[in-house]
C-alpha positions, 0 to 999 in steps of 0.5 A: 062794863065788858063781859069777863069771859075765862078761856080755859084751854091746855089741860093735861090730855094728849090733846094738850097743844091743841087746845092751846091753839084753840083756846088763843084763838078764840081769846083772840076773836072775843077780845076783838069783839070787846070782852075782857078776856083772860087765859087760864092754862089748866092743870090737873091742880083744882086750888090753882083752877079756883085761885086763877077764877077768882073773881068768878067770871060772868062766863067760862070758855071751855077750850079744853080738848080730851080727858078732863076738859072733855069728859064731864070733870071740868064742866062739874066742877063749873056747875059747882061754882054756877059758872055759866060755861060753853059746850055741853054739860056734864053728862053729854060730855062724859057719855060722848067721849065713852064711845060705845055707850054713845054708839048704843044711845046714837044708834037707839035714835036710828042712825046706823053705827059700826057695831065692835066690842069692848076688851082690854089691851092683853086680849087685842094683843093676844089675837085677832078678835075681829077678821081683819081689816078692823080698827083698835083704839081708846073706848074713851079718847079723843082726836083718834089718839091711840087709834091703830088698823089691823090689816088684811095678813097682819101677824103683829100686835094691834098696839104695844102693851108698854105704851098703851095708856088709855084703859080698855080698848074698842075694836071694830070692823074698818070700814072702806071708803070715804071720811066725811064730818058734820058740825051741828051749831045749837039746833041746826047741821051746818054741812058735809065735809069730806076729809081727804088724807094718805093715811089709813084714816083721819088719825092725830097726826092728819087732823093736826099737822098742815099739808096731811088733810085736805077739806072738801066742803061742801062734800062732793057727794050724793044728795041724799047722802049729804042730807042723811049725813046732815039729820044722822049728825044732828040727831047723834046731837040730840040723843046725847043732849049736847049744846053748844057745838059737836062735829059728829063723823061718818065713814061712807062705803061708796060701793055701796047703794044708797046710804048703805054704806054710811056709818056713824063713827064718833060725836065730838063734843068739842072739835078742835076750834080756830078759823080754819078748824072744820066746824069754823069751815062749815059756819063760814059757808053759811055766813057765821064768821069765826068771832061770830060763833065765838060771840055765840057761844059766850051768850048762850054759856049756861049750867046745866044741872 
């Protein structure tokens, strides 16, 4: 009998329509491997969750992106029902997506990370508390959701007190230069992708919106970097104890010597997830196909508490 596999995708994130591409994606790549697959569109409604479960899978695919799929909730409520699932368990997931608590335990395992602070939403528009150029956005979002660049000469509020909806605010120094993105696949980095766009930096709308990114891959850049981006990005993995996938991102300096410049920004538990996603991208180059990892996942899903 085929394995039963549940992609739970949507949610109620602001990442909520890319995780519907992700998620019938990877229906479409398990069903062709010969799973027995069904789609469940989550919704902050834990009954209806359990009622479209029933009968319990062998394995949950967790397509979901952003707060609630993302953050540790879905994937407890998978460990009380002793669902084997896909990605990392709860306590990465949540500590992934806090972004200054992972920058403090990333930078603990000797990667270099930008140092910020934490304040709340009426401090940001208060005043600058950091020289321009610096970066406001969520402490505790995902897909630069929320992220704004305060530039050199800026007199106007960071963010808008009436749209901010996503609880205390990080702020950072901005770092000049180049995004690059590793992916990490169990135990092992996969490569170095630099992102080129026109925005300021790789926000929502340059990640998700065709002709606004392009990949370079492998990154054009320094050996040296490329190794250190590749051990800083499985070693971020690692400190958190994420399984499964994670997309780790750097901004690199380069007028700066060596890897100097280099700066871990943020690991991502669960990357945005179709063929030509960037962690698929990197997999490909190194023979993984698209319904192989997807095959992958499935058969190392595992509880973790």
């Amino acid at each position: 009998m085929a394995k039963r596999v549940a992609i739970l995708m949507g949610g109620w994130s602001a990442e909520r329509e890319v995780s519907l591409v992700s998620g019938r994606a990877a229906a479409e790549a398990l069903s062709r491997r010969g799973y027995d697959v069904i789609e469940i569109d989550v919704h902050r409604d834990l009954p209806a969750l359990l009622a479209a479960l029933e009968p319990l899978p062998h394995v949950a695919f967790n397509a979901l992106h952003g707060r609630g799929g993302e953050d540790g909730v879905i994937q407890s409520v998978l460990e009380v029902l002793g669902l084997p699932y896909t990605h990392s368990g709860p306590t990465a997931s949540a500590v992934a997506m806090d972004k200054p608590l992972a920058k403090r335990l990333v930078a603990a395992a000797g990667v270099q990370v930008v140092d910020g602070r934490v304040a709340d939403a009426q401090e940001v528009v208060a005043g600058h508390l950091l020289d321009p150029p610096y970066v406001v956005k969520p402490a505790c979002e995902g897909s630069s959701v929320g992220v704004h660049i305060v530039h050199q000469g800026a007199n106007a509020p960071a963010l808008n007190l009436a749209d901010w909806a996503y609880g205390p605010v990080l702020v950072e120094p901005f770092i000049p230069g180049r995004e690059l993105t590793v992916g990490v696949m169990g135990d092992r980095a996969l490569s170095v992708t630099e992102i080129l766009h026109s925005h300021g930096f790789f926000d929502y709308e340059a990640k998700y919106t065709a002709g606004h990114a392009e990949h370079v891959l492998p990154a054009r850049v320094p050996d040296p970097l490329f190794q250190t981006a590749m051990e800083w990005a499985l070693a971020a993995h690692r400190a958190l104890g994420c399984t499964g996938i994670s997309r780790s991102d750097f901004r690199w300096d380069d007028s700066q010597p060596g890897v100097d410049g280099l700066y871990f920004l943020e690991i991502n538990t669960q990357p945005g997830f179709t063929p030509i996603s960037l962690i698929p991208e990197q997999a490909q180059t190194l023979g993984i196909g698209f319904e192989d990892m997807c095959t992958w996942l499935v058969e190392t899903a595992q509880c973790h508490a």
